[in-house]
Backbone atoms as SQL, in Angstrom:
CREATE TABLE atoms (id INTEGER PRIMARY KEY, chain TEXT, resi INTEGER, resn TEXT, atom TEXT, x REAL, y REAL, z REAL);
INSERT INTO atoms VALUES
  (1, 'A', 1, 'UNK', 'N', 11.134, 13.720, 6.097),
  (2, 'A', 1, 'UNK', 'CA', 10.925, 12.292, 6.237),
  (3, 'A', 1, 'UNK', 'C', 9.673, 11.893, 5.455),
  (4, 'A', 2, 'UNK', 'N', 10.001, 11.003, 4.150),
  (5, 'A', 2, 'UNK', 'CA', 8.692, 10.941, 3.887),
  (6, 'A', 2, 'UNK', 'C', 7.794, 9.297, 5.035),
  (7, 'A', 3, 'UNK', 'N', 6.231, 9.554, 4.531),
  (8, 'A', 3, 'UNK', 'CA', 5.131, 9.361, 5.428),
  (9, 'A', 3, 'UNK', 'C', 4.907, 7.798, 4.371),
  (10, 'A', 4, 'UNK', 'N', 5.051, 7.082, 4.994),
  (11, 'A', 4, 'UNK', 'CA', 4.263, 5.730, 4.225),
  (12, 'A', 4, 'UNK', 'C', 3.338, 5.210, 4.848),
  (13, 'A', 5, 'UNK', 'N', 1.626, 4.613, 3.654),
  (14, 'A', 5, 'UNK', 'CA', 0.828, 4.408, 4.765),
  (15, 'A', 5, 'UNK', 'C', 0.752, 3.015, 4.536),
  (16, 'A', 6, 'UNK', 'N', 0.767, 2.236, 5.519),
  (17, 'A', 6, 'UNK', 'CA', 0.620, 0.259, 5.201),
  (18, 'A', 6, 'UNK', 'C', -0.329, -0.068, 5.631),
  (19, 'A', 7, 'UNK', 'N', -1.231, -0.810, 4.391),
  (20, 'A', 7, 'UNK', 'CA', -2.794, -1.117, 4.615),
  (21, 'A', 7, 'UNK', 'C', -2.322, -2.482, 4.540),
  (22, 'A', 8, 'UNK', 'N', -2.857, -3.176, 5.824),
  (23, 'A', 8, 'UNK', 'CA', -2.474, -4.877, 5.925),
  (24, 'A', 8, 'UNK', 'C', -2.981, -4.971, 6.933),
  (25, 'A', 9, 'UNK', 'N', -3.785, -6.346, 6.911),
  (26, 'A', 9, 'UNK', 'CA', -4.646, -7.223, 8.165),
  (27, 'A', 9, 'UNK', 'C', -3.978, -7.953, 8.547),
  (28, 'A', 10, 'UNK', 'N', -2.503, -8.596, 7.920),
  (29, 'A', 10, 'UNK', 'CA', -2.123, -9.547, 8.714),
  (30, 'A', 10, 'UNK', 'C', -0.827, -8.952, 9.674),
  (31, 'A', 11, 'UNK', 'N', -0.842, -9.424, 10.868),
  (32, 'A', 11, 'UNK', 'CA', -0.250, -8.806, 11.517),
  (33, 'A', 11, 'UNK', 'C', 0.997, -9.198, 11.815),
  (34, 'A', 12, 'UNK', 'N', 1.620, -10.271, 11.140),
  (35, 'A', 12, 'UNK', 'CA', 3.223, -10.770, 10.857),
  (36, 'A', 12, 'UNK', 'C', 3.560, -9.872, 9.601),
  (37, 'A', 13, 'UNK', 'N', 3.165, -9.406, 8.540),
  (38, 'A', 13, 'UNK', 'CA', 3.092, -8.895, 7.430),
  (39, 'A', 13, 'UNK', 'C', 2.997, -7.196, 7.859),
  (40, 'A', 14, 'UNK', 'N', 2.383, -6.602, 8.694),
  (41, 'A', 14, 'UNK', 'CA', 2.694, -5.755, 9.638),
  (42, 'A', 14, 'UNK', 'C', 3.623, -5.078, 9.783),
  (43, 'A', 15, 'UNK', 'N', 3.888, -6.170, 11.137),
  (44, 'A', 15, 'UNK', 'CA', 4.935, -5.906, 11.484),
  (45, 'A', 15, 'UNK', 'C', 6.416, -6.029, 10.986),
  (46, 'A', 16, 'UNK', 'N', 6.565, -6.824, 9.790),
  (47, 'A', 16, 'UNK', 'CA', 7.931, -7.093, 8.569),
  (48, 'A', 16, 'UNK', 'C', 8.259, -5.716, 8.180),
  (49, 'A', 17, 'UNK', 'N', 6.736, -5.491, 7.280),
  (50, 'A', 17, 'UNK', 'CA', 7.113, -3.953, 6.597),
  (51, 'A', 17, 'UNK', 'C', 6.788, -2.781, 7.657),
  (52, 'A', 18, 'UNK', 'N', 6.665, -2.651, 8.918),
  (53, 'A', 18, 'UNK', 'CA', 6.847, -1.412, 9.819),
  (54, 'A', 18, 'UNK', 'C', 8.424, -1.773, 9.830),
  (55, 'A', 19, 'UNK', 'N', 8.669, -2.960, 10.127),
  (56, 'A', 19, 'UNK', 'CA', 9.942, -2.668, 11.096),
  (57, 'A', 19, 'UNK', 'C', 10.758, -2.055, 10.077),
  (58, 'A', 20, 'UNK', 'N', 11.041, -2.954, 8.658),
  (59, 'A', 20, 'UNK', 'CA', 12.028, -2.580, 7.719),
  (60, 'A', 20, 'UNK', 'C', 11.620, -1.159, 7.215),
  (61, 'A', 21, 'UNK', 'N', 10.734, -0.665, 7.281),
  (62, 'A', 21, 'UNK', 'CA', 10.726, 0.918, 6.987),
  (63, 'A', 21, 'UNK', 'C', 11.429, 1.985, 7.962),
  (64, 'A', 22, 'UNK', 'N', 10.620, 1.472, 8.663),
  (65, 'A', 22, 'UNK', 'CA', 11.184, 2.997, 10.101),
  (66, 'A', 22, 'UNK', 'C', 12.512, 2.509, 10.289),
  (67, 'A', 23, 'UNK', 'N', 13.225, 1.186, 10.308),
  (68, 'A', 23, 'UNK', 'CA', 14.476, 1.176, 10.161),
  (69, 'A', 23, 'UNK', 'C', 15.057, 1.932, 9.545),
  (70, 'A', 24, 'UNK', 'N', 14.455, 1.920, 8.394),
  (71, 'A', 24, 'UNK', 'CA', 15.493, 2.983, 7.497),
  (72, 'A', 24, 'UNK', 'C', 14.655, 4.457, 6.947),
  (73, 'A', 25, 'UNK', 'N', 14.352, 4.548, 8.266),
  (74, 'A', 25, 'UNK', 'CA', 13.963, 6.540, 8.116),
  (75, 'A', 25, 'UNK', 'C', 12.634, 6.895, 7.717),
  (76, 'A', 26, 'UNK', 'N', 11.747, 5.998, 7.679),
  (77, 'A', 26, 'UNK', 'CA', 10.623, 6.186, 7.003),
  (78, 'A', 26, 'UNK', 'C', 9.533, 6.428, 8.246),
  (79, 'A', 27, 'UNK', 'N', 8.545, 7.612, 8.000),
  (80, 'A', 27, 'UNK', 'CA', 7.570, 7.711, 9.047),
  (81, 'A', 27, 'UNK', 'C', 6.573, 6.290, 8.254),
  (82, 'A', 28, 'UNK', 'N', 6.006, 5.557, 9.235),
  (83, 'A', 28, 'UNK', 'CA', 4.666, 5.007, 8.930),
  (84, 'A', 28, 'UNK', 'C', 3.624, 5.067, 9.847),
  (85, 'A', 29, 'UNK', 'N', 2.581, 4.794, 8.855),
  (86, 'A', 29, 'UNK', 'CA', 1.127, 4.822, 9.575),
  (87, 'A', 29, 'UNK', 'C', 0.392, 3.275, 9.055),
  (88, 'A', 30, 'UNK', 'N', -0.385, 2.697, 9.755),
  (89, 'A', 30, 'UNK', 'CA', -0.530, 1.175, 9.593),
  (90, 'A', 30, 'UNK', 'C', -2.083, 1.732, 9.530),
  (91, 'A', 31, 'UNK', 'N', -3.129, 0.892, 8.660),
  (92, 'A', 31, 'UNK', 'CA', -4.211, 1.080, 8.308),
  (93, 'A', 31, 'UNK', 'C', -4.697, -1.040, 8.341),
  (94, 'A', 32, 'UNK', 'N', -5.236, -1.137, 9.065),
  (95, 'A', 32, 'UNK', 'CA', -5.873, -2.698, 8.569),
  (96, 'A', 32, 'UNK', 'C', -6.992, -3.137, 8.244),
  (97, 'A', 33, 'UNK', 'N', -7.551, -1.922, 7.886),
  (98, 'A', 33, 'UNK', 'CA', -8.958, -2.340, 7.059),
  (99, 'A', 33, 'UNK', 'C', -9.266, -1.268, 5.824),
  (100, 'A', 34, 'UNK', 'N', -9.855, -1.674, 5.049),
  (101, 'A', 34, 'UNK', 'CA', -9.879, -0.511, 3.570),
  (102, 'A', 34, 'UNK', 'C', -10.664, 1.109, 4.513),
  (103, 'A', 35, 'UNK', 'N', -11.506, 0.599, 5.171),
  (104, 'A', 35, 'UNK', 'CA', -11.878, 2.063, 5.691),
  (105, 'A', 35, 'UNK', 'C', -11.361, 2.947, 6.393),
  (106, 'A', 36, 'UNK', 'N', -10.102, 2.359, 7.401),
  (107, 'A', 36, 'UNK', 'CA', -9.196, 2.978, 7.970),
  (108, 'A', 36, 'UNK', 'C', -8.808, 3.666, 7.205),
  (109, 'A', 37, 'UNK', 'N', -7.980, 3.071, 5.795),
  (110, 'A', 37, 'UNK', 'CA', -7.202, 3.353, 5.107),
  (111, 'A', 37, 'UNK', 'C', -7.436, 4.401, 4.069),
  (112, 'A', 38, 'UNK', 'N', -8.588, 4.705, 3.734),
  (113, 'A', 38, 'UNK', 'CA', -9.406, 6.096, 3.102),
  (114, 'A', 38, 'UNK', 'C', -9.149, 7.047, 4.538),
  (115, 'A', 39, 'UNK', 'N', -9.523, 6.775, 5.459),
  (116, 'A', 39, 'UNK', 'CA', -9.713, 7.651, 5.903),
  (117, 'A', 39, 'UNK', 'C', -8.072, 8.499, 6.463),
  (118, 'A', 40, 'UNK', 'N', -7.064, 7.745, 6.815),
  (119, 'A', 40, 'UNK', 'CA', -5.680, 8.171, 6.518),
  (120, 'A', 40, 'UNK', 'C', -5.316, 8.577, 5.805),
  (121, 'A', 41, 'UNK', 'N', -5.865, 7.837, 4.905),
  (122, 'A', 41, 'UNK', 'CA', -5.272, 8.325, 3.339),
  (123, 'A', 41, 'UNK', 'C', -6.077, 9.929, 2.886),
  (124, 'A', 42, 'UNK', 'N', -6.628, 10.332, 3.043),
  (125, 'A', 42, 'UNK', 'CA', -7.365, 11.494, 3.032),
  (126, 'A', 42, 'UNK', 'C', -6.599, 12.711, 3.922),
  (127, 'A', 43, 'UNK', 'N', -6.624, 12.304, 5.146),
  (128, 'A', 43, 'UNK', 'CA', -5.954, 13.012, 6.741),
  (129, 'A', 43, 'UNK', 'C', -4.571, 13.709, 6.859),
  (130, 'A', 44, 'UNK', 'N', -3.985, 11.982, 6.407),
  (131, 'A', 44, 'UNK', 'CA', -2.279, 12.538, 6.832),
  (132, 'A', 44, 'UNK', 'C', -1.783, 12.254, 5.143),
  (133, 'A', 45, 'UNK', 'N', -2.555, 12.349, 4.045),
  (134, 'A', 45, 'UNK', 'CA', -1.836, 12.670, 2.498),
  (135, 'A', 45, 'UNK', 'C', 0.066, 12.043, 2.865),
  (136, 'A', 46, 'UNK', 'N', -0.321, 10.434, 2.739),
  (137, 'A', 46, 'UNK', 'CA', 1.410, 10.135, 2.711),
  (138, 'A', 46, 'UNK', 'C', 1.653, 10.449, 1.128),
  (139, 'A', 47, 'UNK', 'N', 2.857, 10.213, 1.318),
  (140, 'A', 47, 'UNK', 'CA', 4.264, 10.114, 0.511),
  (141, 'A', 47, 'UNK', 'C', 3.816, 8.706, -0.414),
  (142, 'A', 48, 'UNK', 'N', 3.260, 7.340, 0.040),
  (143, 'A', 48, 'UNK', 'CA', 3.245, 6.820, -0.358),
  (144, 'A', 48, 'UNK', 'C', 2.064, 5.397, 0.206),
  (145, 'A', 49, 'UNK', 'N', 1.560, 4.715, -0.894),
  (146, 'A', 49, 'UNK', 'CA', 0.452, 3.780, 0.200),
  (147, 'A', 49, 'UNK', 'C', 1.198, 2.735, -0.401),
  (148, 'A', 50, 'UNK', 'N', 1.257, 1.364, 0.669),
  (149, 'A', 50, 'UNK', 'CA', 1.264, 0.185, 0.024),
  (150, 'A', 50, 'UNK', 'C', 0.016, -0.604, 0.210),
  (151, 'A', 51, 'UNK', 'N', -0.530, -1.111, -0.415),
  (152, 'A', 51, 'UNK', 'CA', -1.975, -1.776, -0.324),
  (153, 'A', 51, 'UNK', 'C', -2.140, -3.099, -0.180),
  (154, 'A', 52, 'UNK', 'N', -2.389, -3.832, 0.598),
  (155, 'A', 52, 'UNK', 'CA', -2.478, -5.381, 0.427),
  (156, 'A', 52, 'UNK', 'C', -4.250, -5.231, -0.470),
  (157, 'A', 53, 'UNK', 'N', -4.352, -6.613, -1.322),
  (158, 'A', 53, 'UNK', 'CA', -5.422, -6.442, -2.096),
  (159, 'A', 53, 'UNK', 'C', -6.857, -7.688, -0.917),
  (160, 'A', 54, 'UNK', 'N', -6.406, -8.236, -0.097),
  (161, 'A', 54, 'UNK', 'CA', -7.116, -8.682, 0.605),
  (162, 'A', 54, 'UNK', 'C', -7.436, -7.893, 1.609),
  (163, 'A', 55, 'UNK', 'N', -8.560, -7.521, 2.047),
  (164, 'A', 55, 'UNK', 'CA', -8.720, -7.293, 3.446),
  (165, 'A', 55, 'UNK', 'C', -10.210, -7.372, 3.947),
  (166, 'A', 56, 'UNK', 'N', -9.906, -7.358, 5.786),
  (167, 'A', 56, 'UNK', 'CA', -11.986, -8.068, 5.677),
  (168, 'A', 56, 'UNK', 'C', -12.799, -7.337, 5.466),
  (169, 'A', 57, 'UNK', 'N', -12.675, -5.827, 5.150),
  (170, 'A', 57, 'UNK', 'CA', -14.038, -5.340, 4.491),
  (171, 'A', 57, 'UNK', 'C', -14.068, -4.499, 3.329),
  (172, 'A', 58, 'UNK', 'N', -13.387, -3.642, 2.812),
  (173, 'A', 58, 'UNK', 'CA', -12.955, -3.774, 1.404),
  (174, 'A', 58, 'UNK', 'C', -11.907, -4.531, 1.030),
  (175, 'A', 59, 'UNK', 'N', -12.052, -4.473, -0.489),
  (176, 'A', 59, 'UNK', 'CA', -10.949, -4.826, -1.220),
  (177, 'A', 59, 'UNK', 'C', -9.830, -4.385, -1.360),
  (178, 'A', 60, 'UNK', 'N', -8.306, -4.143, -1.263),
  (179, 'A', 60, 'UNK', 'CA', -7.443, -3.600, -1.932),
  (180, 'A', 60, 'UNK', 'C', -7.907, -2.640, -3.206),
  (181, 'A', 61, 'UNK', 'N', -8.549, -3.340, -4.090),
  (182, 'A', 61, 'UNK', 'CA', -8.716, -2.812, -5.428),
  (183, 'A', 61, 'UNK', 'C', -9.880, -0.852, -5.403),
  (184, 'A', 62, 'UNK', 'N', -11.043, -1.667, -4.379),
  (185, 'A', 62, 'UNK', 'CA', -11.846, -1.003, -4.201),
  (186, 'A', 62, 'UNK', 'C', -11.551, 0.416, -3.544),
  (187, 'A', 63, 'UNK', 'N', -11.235, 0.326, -2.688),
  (188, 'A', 63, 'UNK', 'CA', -9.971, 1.207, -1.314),
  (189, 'A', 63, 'UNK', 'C', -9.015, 1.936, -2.563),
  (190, 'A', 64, 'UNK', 'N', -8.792, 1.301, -3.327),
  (191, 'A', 64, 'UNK', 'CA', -7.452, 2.115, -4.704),
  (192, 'A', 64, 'UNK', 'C', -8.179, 2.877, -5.224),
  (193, 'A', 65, 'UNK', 'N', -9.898, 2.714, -5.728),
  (194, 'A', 65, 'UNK', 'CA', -10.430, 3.112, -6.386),
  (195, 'A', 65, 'UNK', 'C', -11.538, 4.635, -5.677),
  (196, 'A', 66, 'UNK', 'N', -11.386, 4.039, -4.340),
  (197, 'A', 66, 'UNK', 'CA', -12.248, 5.479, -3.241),
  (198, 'A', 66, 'UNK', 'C', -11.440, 6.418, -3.261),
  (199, 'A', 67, 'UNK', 'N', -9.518, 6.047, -3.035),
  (200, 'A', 67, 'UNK', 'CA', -8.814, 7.168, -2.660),
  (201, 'A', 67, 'UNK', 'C', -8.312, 7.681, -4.201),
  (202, 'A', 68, 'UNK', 'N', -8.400, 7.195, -5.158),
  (203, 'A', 68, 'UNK', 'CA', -8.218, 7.764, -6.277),
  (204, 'A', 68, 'UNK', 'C', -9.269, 8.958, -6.622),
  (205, 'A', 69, 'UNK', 'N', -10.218, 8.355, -6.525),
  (206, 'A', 69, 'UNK', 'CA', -11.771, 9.449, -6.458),
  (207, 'A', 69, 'UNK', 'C', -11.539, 10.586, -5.597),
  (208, 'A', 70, 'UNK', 'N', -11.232, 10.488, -4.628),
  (209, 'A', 70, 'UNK', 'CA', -11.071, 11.386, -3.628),
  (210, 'A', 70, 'UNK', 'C', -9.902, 12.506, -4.004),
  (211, 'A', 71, 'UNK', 'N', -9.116, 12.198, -4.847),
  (212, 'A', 71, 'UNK', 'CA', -7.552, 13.010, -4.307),
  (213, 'A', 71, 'UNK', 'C', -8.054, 13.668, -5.374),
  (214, 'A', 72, 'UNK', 'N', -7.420, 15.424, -5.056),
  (215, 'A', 72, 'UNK', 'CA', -7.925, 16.511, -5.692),
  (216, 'A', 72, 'UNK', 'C', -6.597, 17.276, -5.903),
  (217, 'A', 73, 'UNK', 'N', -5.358, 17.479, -4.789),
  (218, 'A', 73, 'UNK', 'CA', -4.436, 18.202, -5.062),
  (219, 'A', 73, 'UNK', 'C', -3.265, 17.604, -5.341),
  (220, 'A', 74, 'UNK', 'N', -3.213, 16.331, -5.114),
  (221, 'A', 74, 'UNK', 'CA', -1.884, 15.452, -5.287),
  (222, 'A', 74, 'UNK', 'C', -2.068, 13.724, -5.547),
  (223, 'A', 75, 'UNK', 'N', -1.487, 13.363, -6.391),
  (224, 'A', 75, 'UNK', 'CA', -1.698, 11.930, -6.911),
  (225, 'A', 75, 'UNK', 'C', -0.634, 11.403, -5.914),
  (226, 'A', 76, 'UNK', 'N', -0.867, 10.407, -5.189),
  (227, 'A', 76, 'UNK', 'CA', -0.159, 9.893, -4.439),
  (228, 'A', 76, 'UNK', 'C', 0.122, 8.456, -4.931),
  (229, 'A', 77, 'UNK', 'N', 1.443, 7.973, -4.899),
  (230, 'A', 77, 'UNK', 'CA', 1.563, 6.503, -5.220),
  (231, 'A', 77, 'UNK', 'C', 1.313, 5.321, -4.723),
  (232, 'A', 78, 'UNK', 'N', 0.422, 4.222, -5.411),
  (233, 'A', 78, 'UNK', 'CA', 0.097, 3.277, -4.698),
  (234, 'A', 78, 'UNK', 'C', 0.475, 2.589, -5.221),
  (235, 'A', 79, 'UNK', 'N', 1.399, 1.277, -4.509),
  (236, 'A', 79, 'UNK', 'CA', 1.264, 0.096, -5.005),
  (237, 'A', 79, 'UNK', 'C', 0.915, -1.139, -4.157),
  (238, 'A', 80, 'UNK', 'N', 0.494, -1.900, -4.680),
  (239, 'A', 80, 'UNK', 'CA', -0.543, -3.305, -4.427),
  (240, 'A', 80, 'UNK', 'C', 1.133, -4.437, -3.738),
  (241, 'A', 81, 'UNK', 'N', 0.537, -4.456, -2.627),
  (242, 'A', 81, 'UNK', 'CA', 1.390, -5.427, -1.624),
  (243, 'A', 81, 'UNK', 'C', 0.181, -7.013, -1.198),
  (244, 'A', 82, 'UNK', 'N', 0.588, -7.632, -2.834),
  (245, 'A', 82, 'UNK', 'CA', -0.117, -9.289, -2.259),
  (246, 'A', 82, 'UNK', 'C', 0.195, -10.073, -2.681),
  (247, 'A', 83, 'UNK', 'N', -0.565, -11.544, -2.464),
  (248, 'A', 83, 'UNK', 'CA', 0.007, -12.600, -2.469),
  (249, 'A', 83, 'UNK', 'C', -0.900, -13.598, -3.608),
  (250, 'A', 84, 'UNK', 'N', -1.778, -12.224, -4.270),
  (251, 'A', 84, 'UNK', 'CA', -2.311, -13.192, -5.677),
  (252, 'A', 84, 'UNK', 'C', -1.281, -12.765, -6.322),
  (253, 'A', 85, 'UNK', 'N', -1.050, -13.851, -7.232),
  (254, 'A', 85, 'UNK', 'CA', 0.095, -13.613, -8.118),
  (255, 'A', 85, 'UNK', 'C', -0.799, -14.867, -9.633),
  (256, 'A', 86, 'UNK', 'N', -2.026, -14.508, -9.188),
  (257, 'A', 86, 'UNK', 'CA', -2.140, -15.264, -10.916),
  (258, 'A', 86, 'UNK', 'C', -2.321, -14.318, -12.198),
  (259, 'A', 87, 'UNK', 'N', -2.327, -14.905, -12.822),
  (260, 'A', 87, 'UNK', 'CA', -2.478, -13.754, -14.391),
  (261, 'A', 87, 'UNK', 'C', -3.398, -13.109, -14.561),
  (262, 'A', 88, 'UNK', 'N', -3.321, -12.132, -14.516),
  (263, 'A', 88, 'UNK', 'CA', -4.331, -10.618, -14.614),
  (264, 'A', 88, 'UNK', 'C', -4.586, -10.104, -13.636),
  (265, 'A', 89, 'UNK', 'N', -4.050, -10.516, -12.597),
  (266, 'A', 89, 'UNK', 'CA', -3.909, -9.698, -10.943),
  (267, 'A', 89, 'UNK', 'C', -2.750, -8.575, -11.195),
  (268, 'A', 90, 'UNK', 'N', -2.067, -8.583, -11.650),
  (269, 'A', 90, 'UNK', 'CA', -1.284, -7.224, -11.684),
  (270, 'A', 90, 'UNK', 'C', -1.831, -6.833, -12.460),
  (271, 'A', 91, 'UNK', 'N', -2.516, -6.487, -13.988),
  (272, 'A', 91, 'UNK', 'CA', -3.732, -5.953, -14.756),
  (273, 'A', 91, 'UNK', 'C', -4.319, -5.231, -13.684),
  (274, 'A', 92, 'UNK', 'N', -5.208, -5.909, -12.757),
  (275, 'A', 92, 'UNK', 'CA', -6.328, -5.686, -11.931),
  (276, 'A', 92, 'UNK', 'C', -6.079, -4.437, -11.497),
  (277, 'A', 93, 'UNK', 'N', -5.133, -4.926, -10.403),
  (278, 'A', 93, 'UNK', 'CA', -4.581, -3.997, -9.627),
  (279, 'A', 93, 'UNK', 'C', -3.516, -2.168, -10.385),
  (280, 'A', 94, 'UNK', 'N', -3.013, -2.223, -11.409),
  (281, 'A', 94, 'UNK', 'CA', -3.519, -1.441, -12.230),
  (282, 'A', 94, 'UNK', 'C', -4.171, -0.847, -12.835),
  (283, 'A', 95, 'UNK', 'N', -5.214, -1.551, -13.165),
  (284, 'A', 95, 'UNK', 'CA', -6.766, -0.650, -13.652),
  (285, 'A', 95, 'UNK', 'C', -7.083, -0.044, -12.808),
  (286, 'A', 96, 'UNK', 'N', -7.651, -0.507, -11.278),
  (287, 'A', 96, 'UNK', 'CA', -7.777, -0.166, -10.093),
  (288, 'A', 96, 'UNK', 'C', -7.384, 1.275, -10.118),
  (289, 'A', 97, 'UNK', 'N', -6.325, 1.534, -10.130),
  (290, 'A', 97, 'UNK', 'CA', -5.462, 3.000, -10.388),
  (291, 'A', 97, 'UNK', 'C', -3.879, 2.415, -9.210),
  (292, 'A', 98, 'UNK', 'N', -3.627, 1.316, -9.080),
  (293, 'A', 98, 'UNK', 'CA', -2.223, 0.780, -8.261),
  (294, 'A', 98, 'UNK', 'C', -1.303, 1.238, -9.429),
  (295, 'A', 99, 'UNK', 'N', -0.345, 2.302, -8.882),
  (296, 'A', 99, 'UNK', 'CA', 0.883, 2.388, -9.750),
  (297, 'A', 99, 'UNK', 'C', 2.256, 1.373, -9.895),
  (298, 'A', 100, 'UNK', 'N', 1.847, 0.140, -9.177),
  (299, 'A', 100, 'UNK', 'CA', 2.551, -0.755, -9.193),
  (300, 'A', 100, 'UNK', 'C', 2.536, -2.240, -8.278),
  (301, 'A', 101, 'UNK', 'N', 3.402, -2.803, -8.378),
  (302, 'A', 101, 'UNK', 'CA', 2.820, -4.887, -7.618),
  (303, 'A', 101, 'UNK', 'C', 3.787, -5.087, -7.305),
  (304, 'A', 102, 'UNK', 'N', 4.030, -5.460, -5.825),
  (305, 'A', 102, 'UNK', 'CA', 4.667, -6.133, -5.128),
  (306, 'A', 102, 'UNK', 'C', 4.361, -7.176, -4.565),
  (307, 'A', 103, 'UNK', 'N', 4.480, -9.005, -4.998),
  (308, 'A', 103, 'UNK', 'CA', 3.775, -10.138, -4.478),
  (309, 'A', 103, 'UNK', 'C', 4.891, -10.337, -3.071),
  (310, 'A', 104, 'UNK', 'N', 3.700, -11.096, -2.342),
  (311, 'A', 104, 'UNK', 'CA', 3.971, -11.213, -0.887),
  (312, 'A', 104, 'UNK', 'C', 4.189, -13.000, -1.634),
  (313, 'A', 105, 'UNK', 'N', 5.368, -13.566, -0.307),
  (314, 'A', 105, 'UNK', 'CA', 6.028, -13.191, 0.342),
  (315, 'A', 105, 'UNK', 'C', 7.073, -11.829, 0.526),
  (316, 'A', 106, 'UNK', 'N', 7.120, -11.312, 1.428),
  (317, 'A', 106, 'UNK', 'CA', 7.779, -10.193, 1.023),
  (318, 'A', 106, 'UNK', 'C', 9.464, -10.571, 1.008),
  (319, 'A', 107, 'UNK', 'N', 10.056, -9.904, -0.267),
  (320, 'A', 107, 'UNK', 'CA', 11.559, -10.506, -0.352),
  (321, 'A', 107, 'UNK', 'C', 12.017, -8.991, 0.409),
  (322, 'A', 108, 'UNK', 'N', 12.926, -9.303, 1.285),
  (323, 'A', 108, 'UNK', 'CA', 13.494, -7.791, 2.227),
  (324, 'A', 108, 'UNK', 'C', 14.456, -7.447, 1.360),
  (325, 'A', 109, 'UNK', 'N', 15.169, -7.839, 0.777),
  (326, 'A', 109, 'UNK', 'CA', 16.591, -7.614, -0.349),
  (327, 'A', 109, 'UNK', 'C', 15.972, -6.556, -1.331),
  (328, 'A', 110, 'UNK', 'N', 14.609, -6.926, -2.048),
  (329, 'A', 110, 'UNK', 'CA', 14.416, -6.612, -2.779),
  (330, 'A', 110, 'UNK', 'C', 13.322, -5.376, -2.167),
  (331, 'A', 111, 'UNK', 'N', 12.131, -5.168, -1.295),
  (332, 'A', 111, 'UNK', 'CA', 11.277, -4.337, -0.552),
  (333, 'A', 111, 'UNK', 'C', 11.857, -3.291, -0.795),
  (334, 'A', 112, 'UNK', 'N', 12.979, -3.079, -0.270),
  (335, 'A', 112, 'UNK', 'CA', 13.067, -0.926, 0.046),
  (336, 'A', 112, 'UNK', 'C', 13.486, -0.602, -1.296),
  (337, 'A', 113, 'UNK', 'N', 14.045, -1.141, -1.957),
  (338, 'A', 113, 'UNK', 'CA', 14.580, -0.886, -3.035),
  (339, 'A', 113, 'UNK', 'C', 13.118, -0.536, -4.323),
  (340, 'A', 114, 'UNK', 'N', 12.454, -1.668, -4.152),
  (341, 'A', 114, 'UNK', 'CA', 11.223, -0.974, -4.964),
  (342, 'A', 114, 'UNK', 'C', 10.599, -0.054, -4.097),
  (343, 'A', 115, 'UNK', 'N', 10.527, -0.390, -3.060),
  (344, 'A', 115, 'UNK', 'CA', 9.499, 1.070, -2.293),
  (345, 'A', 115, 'UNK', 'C', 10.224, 2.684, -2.764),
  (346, 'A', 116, 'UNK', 'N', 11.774, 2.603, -3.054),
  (347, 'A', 116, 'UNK', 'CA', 12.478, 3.950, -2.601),
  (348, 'A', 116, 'UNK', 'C', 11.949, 3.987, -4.732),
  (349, 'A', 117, 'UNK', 'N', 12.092, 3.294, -5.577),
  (350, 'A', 117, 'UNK', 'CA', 11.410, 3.575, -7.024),
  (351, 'A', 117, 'UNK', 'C', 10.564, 4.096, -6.667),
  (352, 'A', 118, 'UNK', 'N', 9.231, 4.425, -6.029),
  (353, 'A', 118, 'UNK', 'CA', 7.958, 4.718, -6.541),
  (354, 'A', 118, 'UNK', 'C', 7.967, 6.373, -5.759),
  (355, 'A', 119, 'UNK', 'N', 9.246, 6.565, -4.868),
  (356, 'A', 119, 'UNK', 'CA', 9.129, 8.176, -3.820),
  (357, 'A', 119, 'UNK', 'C', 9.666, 8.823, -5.010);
């Protein structure tokens, strides 16, 4: 079963992408602040992070850039789960080291289908 970890403060946004994951077979672990989320991300080494780029004490970007530093035996995939969508925010969030952008609202049709691209 792979392990997905969901870094998100808002807690309707949450609970969307827990439910539609573990629906369909996926372990998750919920992180809502960038420091949680190093520190999971370090612990239980998922399968996969999705990152919202807001949160109240790091950044998305920043949090991309600690656990990138950190990982020594396995590159794990991240991609950026938000709701900037102006020009050079997917740039950003790429440089960052995000292997990819998913803008919120979240479309469910479209969600597992890019999540199951990046496993």
């Amino acid at each position: 079963m792979k392990k997905i970890l969901v870094v998100e403060d808002n807690e309707q946004n949450r609970y969307l992408m827990e439910y539609m994951l573990k629906v369909n077979g996926y372990a998750v672990m919920m992180a809502s602040s960038g420091e949680q989320a190093i520190v999971l991300a370090k612990s239980e080494k998922p399968d996969l992070i999705l990152m919202d780029i807001q949160l109240p004490d790091l950044d998305g970007l920043e949090v991309t850039r600690r656990i990138r530093a950190a990982e020594a035996d396995k590159r794990i995939p991240i991609v950026a789960v938000t709701s900037f969508a102006m020009t050079g925010d997917r740039e950003k969030a790429l440089a960052a080291g995000c292997d990819g952008y998913i803008e919120k609202p979240i479309d469910p049709e479209n969600f597992l289908s890019s999540i199951a691209g990046y496993l």
